[in-house]
N, C-alpha and C positions, 0 to 999 in steps of 0.2 A: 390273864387268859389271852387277849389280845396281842399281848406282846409273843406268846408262846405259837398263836397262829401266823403272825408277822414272821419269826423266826424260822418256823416250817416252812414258808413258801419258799421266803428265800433260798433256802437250803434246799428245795425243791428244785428252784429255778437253774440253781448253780449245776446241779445232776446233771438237768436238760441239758444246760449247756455243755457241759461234758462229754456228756452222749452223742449231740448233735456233731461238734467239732471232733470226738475221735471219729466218728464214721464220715466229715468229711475227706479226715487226713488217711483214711482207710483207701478212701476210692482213688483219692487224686495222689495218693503220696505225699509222706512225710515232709520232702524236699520242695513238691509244689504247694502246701500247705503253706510251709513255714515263708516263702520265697513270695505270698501270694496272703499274708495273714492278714493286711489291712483291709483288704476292698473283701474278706470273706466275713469279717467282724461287720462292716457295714452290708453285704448282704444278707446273713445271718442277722440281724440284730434282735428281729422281730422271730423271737424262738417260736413260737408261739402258732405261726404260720407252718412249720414242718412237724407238727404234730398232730394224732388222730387217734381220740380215745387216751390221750394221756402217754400214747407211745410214740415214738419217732416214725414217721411216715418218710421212708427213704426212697419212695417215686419224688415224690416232691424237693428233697434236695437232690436226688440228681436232677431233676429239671432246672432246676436253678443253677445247679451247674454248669450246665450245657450252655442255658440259654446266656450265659454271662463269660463263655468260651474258656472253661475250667475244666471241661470232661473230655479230655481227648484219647481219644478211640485208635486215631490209627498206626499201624506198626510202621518201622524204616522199609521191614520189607515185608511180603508174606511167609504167614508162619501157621504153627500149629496152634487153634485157641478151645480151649476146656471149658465149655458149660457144666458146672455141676448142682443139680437140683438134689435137694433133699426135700421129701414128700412127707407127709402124714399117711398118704392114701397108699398103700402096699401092694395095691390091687393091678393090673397089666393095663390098667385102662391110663396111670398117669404116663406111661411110656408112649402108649400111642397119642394123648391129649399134646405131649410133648413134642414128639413129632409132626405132628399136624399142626403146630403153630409154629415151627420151623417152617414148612412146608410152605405156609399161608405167607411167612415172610419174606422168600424166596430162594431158602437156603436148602438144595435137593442133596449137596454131596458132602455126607459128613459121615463117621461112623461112632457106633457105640461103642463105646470103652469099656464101658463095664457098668451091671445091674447087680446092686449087694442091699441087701435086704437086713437093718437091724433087728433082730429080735427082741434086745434089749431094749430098745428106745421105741421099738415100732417104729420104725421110718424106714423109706425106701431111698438110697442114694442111687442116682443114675447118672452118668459121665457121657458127654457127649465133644466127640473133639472135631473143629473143622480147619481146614486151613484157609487162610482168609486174611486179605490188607487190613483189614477192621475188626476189631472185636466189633461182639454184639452187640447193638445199640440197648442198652440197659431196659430206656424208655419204651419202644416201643414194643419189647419182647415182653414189659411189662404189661401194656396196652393188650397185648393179643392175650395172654393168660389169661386177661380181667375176663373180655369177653367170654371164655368157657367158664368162669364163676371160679377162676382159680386168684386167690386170695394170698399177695405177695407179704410174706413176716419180715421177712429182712433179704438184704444185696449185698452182697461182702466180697471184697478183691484178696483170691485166696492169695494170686500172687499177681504179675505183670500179661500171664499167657492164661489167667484161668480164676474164672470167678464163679462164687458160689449163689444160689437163689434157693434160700427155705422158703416155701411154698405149703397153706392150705388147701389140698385139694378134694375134702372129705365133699364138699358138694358142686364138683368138678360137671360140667356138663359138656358133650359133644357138638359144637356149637352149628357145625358146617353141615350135618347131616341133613335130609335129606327124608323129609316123613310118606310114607306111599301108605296110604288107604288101600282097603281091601276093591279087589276087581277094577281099580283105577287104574288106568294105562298110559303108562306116562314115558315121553320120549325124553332121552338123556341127550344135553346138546356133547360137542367136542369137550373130550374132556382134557384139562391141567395139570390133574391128579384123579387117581382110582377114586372113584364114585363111593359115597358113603349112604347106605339108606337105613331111614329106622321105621320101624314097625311094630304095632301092639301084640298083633297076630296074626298067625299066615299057615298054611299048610303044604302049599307051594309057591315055587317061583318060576318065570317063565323068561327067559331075557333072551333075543331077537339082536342080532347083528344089521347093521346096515349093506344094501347091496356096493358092491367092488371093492368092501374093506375085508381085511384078513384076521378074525380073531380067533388069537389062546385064547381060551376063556381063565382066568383066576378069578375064583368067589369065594370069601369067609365071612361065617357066618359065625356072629358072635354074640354072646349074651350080655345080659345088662351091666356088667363089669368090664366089658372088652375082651373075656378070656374066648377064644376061639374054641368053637365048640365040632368044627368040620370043614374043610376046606376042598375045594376044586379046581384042580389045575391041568390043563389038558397041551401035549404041545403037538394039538394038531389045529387044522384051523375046521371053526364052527359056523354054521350061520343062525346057529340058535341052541339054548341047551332049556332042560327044564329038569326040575329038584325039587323033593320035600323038602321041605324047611325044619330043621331039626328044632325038636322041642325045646324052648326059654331061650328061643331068637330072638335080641334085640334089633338088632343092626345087622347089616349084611354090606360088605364092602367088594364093590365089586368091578375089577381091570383085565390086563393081559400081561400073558405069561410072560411077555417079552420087552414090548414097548407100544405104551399107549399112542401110540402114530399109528398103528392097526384097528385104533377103532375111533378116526378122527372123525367121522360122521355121525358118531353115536352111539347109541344103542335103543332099545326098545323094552321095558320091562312092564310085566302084571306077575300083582301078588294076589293070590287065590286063598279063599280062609277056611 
């Protein structure tokens, strides 16, 4: 019997190791793999260290790759680079969860390429392409998912300009928002990005421009999935607007129609229940 669990592990370990070193020669290349095998055999040695719950934990090799000057990121010139997430979470909240951690990053100019929805498999793939001297730091793009409770499965180099991230996002949460109490009055400083507020319940909303600034108003108001339930866009300038709150409001994100430099002072909002 002991010989038969002896032999299991082993046979275990050999897998690991399998797994481990295809997916390092995935990310860095078969060429810097093979060019680079000794000093990653002595990083690697310790399997054991890049796993979690039994699976390969690939935050953790790539950090080890980086931090040992193995992961290298930037292009000769600037080019076109493909984020593609495939989701569990089919629902419009992981596009905006997506974006908002782009946002948070500081990457404002990129566009969607395409939102395809498997039926089959249940998953939502979303392509996102930017042009950019650098891909995207793996690590840190990791980092900011974790924060909304987004749970990285696997990182895979589909090719040189575009890499893929499966992603759990079944218990995905909004992380930046912005919670306003009922009859609380609360001044918005300058804002970075459009204003994101969540709320249990409301009946109306009241938001207050600041004097010498010039606002469009845009406001959407979204329910607890992020699906947009009614929106506001006005393109004349306001110094205040006020709205019912449509029914199974969670969140309400709220900027201008043009560019937030028109309400670099603020704004002023109460929610009424």
């Amino acid at each position: 019997m002991k010989k038969v669990l002896f032999l299991f592990f082993c046979i275990l370990g050999v897998l690991n190791a399998s797994v481990l070193h295809d997916k390092i020669a995935d990310i860095i290349g078969y060429n810097e793999y093979n060019k680079n095998k000794n000093i990653i055999n002595v990083l690697f040695q310790d399997e054991n260290k890049f796993l979690a719950g039994g699976e390969l934990n690939v935050v953790a090799v790539l950090e080890e790759l980086r931090k040992n000057g193995l992961l290298k990121l930037k292009f000769v010139d600037p080019q076109d680079f493909t984020l593609e997430f495939h989701t569990n979470n089919v629902a419009l909240s992981s596009v905006y969860i997506i974006r908002n951690v782009l946002s948070s990053m500081g990457y404002q100019y990129y566009f969607i390429q395409n939102i395809e929805k498997n039926s089959k498999e249940n998953f939502l793939k979303i392509s996102i392409v930017l042009n950019t001297e650098y891909k995207v730091d793996p690590i840190l793009l990791s980092r900011e998912l974790t924060k909304n409770q987004v749970r990285i499965l696997d990182i895979a180099k589909k090719d040189n300009e575009a890499w893929i991230y499966k992603v759990d996002m079944k218990n995905a949460i909004v992380s930046d928002a912005l919670f306003v109490t009922i009859d609380e009055k609360i001044s918005l400083p300058k804002p970075l990005k459009p204003y994101l507020i969540q709320i249990d319940r409301a009946s109306e909303i009241n938001i207050m421009s600041k004097k010498l600034d010039n606002w469009f108003p845009y406001v959407v108001f979204y329910d607890d999935k992020l699906n947009p339930l009614y929106v506001i866009e006005k393109q004349e300038t306001f110094s205040g607007i006020k709205s019912a709150v449509p029914a199974g409001t969670k969140y309400i994100q709220i900027g201008d129609l043009y560019n937030l430099i028109n309400i670099k002072r603020g704004l002023t909002l109460v929610i009424k229940g």
